[in-house]
N, CA, C and O atoms as a Tinker XYZ file with bonds, in Angstrom:
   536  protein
     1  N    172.381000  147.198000   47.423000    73     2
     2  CA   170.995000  147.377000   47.051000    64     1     3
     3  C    170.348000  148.335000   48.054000    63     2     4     5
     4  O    170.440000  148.096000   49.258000    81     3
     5  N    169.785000  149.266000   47.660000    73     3     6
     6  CA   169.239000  150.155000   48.867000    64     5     7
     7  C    167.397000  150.058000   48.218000    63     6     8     9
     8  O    167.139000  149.658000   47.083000    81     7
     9  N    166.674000  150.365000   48.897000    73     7    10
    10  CA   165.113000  150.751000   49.432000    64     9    11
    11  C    164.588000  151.909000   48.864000    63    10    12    13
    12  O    165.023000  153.017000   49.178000    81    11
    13  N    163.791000  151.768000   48.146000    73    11    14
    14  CA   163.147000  152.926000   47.522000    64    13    15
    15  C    161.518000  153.366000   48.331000    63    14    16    17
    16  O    160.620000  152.766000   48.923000    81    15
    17  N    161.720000  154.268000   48.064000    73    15    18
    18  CA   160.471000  155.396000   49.168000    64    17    19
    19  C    159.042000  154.504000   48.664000    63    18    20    21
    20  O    157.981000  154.513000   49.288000    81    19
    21  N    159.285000  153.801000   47.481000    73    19    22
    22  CA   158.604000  152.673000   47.384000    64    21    23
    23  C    158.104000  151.644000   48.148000    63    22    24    25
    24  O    156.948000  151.261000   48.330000    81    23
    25  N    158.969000  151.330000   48.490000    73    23    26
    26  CA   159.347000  150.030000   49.938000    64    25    27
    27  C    160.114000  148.892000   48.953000    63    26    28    29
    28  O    160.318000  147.737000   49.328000    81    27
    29  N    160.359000  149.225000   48.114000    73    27    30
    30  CA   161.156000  147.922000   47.771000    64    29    31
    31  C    162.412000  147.910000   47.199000    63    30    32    33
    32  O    162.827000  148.909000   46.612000    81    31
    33  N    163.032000  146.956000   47.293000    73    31    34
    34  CA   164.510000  146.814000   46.914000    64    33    35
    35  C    164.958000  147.010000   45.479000    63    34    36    37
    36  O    164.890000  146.026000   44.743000    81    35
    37  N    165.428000  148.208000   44.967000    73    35    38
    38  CA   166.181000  148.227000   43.573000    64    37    39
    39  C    166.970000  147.146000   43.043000    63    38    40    41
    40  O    167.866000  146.688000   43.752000    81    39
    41  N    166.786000  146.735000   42.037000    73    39    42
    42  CA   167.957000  145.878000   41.550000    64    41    43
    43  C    167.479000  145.359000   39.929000    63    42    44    45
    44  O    167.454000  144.314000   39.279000    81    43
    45  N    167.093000  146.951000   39.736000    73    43    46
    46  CA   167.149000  146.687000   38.137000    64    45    47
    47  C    165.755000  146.856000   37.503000    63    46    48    49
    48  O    164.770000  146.950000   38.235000    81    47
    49  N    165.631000  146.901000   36.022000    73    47    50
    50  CA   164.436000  146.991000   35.454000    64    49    51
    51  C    163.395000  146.201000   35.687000    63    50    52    53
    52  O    162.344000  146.751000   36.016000    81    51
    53  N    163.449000  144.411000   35.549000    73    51    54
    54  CA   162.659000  143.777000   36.303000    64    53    55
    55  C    162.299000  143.859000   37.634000    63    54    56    57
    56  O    161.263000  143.207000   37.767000    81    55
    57  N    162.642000  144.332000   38.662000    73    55    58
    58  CA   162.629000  145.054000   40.216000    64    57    59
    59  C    161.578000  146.119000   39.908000    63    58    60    61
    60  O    160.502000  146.377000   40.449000    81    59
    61  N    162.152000  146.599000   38.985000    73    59    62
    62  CA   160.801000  148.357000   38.718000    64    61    63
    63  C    159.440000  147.720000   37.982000    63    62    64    65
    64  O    158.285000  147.946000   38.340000    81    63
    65  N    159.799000  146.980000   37.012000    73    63    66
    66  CA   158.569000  146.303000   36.375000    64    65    67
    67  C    157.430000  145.595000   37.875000    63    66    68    69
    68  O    156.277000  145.167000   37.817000    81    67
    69  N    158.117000  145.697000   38.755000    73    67    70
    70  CA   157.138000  144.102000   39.625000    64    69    71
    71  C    156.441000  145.591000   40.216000    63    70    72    73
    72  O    155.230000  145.810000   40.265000    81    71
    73  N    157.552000  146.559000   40.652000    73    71    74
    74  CA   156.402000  147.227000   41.316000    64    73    75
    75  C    155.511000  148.437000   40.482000    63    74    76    77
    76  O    154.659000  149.166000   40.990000    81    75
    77  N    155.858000  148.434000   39.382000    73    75    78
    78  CA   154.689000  149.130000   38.493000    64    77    79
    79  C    154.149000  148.291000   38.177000    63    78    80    81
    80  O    153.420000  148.718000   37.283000    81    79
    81  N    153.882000  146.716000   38.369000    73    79    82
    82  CA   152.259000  146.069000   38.171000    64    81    83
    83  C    151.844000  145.940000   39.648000    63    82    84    85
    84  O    150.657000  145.746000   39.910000    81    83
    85  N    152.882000  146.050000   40.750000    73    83    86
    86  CA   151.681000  145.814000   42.106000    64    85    87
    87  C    151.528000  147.191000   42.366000    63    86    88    89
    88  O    150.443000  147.405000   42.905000    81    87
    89  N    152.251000  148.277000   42.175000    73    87    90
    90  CA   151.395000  149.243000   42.316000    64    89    91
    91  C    149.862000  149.759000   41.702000    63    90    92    93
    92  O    148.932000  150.205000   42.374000    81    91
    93  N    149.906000  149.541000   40.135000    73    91    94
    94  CA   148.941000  149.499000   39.983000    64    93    95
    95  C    147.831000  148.829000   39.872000    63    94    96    97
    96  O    146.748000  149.321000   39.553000    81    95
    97  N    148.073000  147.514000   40.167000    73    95    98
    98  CA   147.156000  147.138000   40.758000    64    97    99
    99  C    146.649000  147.605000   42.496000    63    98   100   101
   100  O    145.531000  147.611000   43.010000    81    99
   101  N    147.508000  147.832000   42.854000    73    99   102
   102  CA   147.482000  148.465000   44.049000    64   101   103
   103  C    146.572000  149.893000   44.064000    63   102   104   105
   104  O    145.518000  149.958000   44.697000    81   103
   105  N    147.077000  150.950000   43.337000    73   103   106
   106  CA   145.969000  152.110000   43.135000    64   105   107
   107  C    144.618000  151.663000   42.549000    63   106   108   109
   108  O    143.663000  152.380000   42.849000    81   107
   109  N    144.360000  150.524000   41.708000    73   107   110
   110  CA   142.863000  149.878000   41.180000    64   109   111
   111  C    142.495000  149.465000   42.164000    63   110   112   113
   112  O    141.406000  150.022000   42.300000    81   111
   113  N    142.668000  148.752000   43.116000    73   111   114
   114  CA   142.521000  147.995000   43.853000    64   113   115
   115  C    141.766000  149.174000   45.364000    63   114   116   117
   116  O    140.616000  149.143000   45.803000    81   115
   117  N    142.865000  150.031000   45.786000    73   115   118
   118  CA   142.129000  150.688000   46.757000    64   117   119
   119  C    141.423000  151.417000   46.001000    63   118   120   121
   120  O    140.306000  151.517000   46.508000    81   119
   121  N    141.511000  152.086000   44.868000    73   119   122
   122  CA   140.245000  152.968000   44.422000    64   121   123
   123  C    139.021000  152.500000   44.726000    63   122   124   125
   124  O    138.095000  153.276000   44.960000    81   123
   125  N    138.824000  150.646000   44.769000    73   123   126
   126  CA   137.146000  150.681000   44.952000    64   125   127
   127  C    137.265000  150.254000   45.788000    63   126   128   129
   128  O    136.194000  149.664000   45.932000    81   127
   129  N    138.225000  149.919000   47.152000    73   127   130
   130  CA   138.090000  149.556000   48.572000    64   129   131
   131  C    138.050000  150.762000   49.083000    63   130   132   133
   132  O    137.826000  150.820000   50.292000    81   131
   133  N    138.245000  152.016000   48.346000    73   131   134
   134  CA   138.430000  153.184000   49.201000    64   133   135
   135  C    137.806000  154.275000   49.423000    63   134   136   137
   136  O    137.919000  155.062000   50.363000    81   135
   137  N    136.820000  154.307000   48.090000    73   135   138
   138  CA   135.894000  155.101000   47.654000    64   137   139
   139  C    134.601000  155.045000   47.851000    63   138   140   141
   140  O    133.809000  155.781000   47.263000    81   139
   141  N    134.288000  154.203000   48.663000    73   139   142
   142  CA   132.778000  153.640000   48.899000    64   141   143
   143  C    131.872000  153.569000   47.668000    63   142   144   145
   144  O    130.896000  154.188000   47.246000    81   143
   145  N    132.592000  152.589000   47.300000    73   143   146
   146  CA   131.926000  151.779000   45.833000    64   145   147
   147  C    131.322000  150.505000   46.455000    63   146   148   149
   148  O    131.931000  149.626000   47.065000    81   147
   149  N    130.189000  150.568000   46.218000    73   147   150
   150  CA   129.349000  149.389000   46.186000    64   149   151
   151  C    129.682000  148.418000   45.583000    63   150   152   153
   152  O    129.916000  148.597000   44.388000    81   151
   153  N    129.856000  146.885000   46.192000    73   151   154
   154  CA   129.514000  146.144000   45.431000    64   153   155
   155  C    129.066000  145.814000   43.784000    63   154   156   157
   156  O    129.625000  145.159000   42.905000    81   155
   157  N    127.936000  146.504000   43.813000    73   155   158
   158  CA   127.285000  146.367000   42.538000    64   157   159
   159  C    128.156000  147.687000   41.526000    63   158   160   161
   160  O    128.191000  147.419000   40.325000    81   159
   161  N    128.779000  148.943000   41.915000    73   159   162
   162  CA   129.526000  149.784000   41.297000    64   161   163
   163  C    131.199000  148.909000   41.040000    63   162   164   165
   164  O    131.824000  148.914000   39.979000    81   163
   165  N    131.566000  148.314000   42.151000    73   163   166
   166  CA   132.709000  148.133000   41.964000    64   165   167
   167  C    132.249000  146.769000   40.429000    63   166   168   169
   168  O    132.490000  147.014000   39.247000    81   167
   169  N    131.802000  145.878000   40.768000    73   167   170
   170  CA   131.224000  144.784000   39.700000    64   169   171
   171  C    131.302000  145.565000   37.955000    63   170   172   173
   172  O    131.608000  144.988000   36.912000    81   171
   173  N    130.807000  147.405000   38.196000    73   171   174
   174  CA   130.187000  147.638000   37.111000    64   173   175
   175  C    131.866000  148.364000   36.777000    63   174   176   177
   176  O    132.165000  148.568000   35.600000    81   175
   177  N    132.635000  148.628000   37.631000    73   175   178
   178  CA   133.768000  149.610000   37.364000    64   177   179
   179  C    134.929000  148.620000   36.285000    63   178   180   181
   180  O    135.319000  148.794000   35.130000    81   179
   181  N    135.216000  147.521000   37.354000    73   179   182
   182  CA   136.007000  146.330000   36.922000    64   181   183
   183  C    136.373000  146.562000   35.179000    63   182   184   185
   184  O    137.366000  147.028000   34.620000    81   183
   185  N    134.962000  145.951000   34.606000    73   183   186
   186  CA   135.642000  145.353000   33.283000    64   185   187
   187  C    135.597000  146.620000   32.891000    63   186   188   189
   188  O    136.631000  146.572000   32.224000    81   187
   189  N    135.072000  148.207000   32.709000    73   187   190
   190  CA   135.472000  149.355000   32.154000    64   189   191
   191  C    137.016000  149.540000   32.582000    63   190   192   193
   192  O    137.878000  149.874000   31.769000    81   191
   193  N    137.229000  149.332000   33.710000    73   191   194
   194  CA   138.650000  150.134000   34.338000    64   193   195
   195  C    139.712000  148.859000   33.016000    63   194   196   197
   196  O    140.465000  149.423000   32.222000    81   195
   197  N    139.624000  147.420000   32.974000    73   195   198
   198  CA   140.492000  146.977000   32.514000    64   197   199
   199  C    140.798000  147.036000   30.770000    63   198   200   201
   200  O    141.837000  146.892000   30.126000    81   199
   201  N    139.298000  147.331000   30.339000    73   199   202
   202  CA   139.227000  147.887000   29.188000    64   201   203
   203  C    140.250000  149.543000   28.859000    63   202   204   205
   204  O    141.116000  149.653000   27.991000    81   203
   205  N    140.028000  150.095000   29.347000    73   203   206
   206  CA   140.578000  151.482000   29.435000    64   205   207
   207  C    142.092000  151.188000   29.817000    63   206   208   209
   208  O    142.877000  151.970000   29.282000    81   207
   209  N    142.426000  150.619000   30.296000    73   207   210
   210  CA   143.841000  150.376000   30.965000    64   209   211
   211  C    144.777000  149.363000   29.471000    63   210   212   213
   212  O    145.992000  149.415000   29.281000    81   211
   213  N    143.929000  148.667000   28.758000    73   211   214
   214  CA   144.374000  148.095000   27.480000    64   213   215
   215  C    144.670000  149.011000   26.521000    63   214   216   217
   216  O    145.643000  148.978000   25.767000    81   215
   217  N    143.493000  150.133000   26.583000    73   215   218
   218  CA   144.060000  150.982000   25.191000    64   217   219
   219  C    144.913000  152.096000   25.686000    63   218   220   221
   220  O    145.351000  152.856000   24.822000    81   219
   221  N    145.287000  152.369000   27.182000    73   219   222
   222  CA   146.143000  153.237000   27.560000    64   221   223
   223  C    147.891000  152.380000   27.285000    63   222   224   225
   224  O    148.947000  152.798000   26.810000    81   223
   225  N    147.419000  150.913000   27.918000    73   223   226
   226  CA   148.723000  150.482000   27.598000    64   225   227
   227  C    149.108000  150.186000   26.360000    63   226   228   229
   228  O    150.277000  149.843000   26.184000    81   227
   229  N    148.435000  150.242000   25.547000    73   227   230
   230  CA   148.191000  149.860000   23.282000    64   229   231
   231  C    148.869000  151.265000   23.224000    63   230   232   233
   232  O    149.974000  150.967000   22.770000    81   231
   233  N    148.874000  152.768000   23.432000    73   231   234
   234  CA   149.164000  153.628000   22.665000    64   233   235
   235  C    150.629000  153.658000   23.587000    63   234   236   237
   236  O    151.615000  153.552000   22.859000    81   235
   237  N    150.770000  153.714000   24.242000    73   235   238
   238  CA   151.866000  153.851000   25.163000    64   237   239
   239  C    152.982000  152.449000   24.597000    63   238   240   241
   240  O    154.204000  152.595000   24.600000    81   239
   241  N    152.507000  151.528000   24.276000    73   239   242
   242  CA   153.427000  150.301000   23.590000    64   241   243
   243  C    154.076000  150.527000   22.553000    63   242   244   245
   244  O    155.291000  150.375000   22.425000    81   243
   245  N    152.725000  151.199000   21.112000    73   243   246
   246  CA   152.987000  151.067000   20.045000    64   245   247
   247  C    153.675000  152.995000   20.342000    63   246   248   249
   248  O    153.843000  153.571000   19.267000    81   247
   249  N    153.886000  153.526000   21.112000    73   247   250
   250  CA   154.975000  154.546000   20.979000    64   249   251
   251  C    156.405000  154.352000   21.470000    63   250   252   253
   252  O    157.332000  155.157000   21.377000    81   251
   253  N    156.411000  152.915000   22.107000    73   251   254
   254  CA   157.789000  152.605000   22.380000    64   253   255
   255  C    158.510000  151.663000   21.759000    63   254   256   257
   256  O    159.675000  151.294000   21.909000    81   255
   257  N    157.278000  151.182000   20.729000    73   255   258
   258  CA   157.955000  150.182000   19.567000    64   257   259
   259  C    158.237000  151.070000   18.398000    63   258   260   261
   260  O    158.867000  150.623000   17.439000    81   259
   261  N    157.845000  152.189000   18.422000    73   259   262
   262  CA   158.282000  153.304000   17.195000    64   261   263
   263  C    159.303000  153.980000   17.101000    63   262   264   265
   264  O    159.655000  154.601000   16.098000    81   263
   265  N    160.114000  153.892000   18.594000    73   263   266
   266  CA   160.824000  154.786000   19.163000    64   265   267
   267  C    160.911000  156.027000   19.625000    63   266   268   269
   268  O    161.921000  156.586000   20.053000    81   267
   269  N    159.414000  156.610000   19.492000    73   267   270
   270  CA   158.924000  158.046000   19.049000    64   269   271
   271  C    158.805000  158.421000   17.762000    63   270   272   273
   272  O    158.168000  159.445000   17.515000    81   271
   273  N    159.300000  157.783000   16.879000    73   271   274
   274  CA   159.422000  158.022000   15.743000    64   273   275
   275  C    157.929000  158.488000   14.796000    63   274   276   277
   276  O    157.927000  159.490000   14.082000    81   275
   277  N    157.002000  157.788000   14.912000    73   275   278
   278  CA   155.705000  158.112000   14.146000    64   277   279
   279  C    154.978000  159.287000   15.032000    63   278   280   281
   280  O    154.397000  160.138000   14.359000    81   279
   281  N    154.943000  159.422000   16.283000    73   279   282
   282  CA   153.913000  160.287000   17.056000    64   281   283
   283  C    154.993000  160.718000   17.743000    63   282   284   285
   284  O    155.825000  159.931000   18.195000    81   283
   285  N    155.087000  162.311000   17.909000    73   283   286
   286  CA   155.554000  163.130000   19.024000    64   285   287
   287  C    154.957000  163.102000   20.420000    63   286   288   289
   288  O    153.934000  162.523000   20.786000    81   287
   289  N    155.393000  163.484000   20.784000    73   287   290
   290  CA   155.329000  162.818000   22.832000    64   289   291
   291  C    154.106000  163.277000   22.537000    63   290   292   293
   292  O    153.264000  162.380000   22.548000    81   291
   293  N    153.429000  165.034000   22.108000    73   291   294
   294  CA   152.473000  165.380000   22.255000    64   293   295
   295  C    151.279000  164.716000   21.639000    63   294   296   297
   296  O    150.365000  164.283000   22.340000    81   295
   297  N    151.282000  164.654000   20.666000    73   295   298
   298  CA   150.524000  163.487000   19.620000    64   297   299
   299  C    150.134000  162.178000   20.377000    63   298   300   301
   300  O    149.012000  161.680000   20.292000    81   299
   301  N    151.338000  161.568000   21.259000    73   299   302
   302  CA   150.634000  160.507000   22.411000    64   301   303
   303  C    149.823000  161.089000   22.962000    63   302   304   305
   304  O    148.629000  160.836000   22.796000    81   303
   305  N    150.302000  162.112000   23.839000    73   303   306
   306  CA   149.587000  162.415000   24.816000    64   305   307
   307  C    148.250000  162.855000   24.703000    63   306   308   309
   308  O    147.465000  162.527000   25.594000    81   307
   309  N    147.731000  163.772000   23.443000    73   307   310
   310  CA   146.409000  163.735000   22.522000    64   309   311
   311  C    145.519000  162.358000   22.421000    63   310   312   313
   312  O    144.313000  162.332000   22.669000    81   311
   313  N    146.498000  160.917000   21.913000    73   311   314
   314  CA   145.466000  160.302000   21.812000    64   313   315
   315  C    145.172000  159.722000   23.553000    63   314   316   317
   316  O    144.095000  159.127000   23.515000    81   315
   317  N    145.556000  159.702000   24.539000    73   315   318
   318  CA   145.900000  159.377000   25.835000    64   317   319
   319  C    144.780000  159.836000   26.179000    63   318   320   321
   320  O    144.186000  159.111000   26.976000    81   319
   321  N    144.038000  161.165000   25.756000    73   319   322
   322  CA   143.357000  162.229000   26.457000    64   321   323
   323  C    142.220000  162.468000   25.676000    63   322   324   325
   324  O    141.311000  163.217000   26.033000    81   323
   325  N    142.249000  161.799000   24.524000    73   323   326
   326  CA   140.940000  160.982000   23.997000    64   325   327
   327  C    140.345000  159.979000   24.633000    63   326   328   329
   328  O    139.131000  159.834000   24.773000    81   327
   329  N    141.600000  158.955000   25.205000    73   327   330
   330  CA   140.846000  157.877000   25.764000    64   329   331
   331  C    139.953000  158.231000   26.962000    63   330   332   333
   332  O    138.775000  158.158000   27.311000    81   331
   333  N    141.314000  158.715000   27.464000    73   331   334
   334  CA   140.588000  159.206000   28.959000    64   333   335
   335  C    138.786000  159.848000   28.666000    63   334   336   337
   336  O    137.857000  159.608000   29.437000    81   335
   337  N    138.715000  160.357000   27.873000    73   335   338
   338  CA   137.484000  161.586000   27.552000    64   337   339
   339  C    136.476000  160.387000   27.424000    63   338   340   341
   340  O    135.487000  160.357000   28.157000    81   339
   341  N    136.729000  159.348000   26.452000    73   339   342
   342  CA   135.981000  158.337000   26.396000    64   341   343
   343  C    135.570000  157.765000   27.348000    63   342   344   345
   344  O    134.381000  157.447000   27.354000    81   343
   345  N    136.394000  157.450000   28.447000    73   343   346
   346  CA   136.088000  156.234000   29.396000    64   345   347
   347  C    135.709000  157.267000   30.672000    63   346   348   349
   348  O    135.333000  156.800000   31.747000    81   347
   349  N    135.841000  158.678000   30.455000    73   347   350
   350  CA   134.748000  159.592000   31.826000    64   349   351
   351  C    133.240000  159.186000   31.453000    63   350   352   353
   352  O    132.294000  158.936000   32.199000    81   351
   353  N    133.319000  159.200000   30.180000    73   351   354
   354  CA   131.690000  158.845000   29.941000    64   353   355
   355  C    131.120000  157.289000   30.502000    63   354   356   357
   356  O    130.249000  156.994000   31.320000    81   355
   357  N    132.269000  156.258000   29.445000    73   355   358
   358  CA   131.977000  154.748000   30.591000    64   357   359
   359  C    131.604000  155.154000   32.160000    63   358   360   361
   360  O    130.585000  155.224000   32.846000    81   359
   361  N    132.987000  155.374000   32.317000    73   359   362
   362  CA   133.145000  155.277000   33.996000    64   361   363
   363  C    131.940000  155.941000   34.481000    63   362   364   365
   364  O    131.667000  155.577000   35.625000    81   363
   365  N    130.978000  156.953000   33.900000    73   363   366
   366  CA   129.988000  157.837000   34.650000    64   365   367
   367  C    129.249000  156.608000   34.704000    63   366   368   369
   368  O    128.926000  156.181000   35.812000    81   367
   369  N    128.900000  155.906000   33.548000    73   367   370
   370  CA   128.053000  154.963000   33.417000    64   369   371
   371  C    127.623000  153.999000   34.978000    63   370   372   373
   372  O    126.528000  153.867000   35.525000    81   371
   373  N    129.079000  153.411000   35.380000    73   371   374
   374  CA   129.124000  152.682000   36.680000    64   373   375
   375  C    129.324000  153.626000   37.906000    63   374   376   377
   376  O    128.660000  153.230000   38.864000    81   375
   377  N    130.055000  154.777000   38.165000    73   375   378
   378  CA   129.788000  155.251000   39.031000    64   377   379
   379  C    129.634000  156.842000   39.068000    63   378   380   381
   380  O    129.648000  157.180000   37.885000    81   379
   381  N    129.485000  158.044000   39.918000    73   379   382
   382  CA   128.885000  159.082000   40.509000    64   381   383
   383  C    130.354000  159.852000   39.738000    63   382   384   385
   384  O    131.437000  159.299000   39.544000    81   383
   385  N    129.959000  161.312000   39.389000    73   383   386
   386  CA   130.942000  162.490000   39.026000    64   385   387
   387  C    131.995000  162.276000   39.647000    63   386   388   389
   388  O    133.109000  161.939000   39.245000    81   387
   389  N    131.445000  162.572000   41.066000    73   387   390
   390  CA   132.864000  162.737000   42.148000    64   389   391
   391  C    133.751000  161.477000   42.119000    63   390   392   393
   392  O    134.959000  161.708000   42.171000    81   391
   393  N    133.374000  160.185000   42.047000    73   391   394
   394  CA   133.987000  158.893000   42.067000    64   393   395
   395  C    135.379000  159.414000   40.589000    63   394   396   397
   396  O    136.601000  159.542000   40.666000    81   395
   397  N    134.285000  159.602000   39.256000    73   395   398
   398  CA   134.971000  159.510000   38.190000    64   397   399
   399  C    136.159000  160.347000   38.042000    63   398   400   401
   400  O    137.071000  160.203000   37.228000    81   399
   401  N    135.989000  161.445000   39.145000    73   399   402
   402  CA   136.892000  162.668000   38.953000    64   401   403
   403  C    138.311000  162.243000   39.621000    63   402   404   405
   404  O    139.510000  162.380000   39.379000    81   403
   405  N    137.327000  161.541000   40.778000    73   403   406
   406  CA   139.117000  160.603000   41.924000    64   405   407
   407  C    139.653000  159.927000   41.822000    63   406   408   409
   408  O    140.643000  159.750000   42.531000    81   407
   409  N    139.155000  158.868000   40.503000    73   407   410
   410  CA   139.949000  157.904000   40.189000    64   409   411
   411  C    140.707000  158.731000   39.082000    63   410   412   413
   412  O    141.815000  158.209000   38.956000    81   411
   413  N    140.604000  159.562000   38.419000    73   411   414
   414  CA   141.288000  160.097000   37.725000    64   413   415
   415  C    142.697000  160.937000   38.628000    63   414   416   417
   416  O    143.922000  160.814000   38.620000    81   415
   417  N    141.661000  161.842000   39.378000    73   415   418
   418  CA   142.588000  162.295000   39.908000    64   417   419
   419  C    144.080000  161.269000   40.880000    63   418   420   421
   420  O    145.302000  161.248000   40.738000    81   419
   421  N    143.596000  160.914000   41.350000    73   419   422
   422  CA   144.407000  159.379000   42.163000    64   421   423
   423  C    145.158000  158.708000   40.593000    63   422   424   425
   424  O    146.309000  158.307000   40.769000    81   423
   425  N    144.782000  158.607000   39.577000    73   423   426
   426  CA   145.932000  158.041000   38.804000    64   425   427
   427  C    146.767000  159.149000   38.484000    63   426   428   429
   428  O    147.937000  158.965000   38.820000    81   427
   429  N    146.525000  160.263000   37.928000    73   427   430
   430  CA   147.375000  161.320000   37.770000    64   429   431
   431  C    148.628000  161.607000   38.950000    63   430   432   433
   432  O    149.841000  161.743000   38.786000    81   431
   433  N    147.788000  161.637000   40.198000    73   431   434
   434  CA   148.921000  160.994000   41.026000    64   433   435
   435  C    149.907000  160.016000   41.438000    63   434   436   437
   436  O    151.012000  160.041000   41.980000    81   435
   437  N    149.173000  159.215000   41.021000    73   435   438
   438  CA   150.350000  157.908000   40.927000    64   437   439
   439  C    151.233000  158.135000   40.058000    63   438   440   441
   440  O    152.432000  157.920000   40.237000    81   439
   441  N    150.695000  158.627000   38.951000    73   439   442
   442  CA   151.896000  158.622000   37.990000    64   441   443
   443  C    152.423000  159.236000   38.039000    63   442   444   445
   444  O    153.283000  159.098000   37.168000    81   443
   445  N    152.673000  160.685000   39.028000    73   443   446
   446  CA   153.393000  161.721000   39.022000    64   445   447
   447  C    154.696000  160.776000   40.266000    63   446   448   449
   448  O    155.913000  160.910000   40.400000    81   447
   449  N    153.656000  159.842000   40.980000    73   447   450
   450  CA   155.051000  159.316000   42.171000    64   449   451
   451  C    155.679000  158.181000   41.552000    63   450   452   453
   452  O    156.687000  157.808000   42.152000    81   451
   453  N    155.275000  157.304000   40.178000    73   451   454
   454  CA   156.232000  156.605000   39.592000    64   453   455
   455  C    157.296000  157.551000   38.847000    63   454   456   457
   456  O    158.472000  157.563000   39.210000    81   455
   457  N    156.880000  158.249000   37.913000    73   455   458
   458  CA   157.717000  159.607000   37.518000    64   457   459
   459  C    158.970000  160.034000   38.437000    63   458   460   461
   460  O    160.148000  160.093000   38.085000    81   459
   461  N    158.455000  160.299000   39.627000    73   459   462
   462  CA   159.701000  160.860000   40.755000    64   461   463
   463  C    160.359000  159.686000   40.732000    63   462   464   465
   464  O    161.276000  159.698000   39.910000    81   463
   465  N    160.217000  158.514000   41.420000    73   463   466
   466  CA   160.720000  157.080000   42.062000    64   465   467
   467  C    161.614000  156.988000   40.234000    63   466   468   469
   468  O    162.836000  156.842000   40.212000    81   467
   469  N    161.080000  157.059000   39.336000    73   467   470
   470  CA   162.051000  156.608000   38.097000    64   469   471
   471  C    163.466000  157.872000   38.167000    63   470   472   473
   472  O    164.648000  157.709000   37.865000    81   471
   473  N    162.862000  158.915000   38.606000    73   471   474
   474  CA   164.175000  159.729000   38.364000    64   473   475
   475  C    164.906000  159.916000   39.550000    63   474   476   477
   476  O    165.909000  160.626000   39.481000    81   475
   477  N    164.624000  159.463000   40.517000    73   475   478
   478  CA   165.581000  159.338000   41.728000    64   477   479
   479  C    166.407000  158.218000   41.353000    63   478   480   481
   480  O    167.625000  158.325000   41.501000    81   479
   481  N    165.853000  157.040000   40.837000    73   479   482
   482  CA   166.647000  156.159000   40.094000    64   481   483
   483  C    167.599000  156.067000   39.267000    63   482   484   485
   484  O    168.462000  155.189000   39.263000    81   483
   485  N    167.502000  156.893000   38.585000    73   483   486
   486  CA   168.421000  157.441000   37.600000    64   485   487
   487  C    169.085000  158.127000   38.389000    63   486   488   489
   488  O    170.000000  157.517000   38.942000    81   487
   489  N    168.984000  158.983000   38.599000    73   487   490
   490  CA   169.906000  159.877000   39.438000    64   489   491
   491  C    170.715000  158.677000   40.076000    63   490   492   493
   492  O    171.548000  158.084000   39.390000    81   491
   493  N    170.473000  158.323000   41.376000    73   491   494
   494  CA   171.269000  157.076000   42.202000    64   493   495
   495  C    171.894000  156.474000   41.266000    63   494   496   497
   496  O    173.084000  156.487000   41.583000    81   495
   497  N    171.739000  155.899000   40.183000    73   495   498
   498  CA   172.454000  154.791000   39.050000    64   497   499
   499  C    173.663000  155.797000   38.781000    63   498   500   501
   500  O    174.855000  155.495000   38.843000    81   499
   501  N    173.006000  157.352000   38.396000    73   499   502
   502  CA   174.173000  158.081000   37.700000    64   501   503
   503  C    175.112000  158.251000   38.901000    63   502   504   505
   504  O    176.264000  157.918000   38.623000    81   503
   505  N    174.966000  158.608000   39.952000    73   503   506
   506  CA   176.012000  158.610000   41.375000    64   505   507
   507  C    176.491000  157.145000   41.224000    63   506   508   509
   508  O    177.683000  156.854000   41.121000    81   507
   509  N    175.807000  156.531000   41.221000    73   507   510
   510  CA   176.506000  155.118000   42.088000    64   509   511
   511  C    177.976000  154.853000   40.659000    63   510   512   513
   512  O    179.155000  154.963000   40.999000    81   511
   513  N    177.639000  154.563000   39.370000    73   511   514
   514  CA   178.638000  154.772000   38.361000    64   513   515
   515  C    179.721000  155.935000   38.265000    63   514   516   517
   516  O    180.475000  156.090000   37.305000    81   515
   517  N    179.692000  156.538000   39.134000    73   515   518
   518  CA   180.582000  158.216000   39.167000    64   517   519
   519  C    181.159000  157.551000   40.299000    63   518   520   521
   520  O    182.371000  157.695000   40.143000    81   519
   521  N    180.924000  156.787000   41.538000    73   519   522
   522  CA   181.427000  156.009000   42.499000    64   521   523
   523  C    180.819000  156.945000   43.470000    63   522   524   525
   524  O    181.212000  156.612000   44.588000    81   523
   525  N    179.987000  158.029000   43.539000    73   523   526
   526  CA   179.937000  159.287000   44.587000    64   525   527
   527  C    178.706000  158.637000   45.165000    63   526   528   529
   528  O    177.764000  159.402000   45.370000    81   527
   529  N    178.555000  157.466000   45.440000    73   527   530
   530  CA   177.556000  157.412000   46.117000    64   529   531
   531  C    177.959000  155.775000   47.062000    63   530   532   533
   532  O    178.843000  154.938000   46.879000    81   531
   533  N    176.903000  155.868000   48.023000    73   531   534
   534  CA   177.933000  154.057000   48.883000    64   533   535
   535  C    177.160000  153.191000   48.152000    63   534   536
   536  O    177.327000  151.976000   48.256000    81   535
């Protein structure tokens, strides 16, 4: 079992599942410890952020129960970028431009470092089965 730049121990899909829910809870979480969100902003961010995070995870579900089959990657990614468009307006609602722009920006990042961490994974799985790896 080796350590991912993650900090945590590989050992399979449930292993990746634990840390794509504490990570993101982890990026929600410092976004309003980190951003100097008030109290009363963080209160107002909460139930928008978990709302928005339902219909991101609804289109992203019902494209992996389709197989791809009904919507092309792009076609997700269209309605993805509807939502998002929707919930800049929420999110302005509870907090300031610049806030709305960093939590965006800060998830776009995260997801670009789950993205890497999944394909280093793969990669390592494909070595370790070839035996070229310890």
């Amino acid at each position: 079992m080796r350590t991912s730049p993650l900090g945590r121990h590989c050992n399979g899909k449930a292993a990746m599942n634990r840390i794509v829910l504490t990570l993101s809870t982890a990026l929600a979480l410092g976004l309003v410890a980190c951003s100097d969100k008030s109290p009363e902003e963080a209160q107002r961010f909460w139930p928008i952020y978990n709302k928005y995070t339902e219909e991101i995870k609804a289109i992203r579900q019902a494209q992996k129960q389709n197989n791809g089959t009904t919507d092309t990657e792009l076609a997700m990614e269209e309605k993805i970028l509807a939502v998002r468009k929707k919930y800049n307006g929420e999110f302005s609602k509870a907090l300031s431009a610049e806030k709305v722009n960093t939590f965006f920006r800060s998830e776009k990042d995260f997801g670009a470092l789950i993205q890497r961490e999944l394909q280093e994974r793969r990669m390592n799985r494909q070595l370790n089965k070839r035996g070229l790896r310890d």
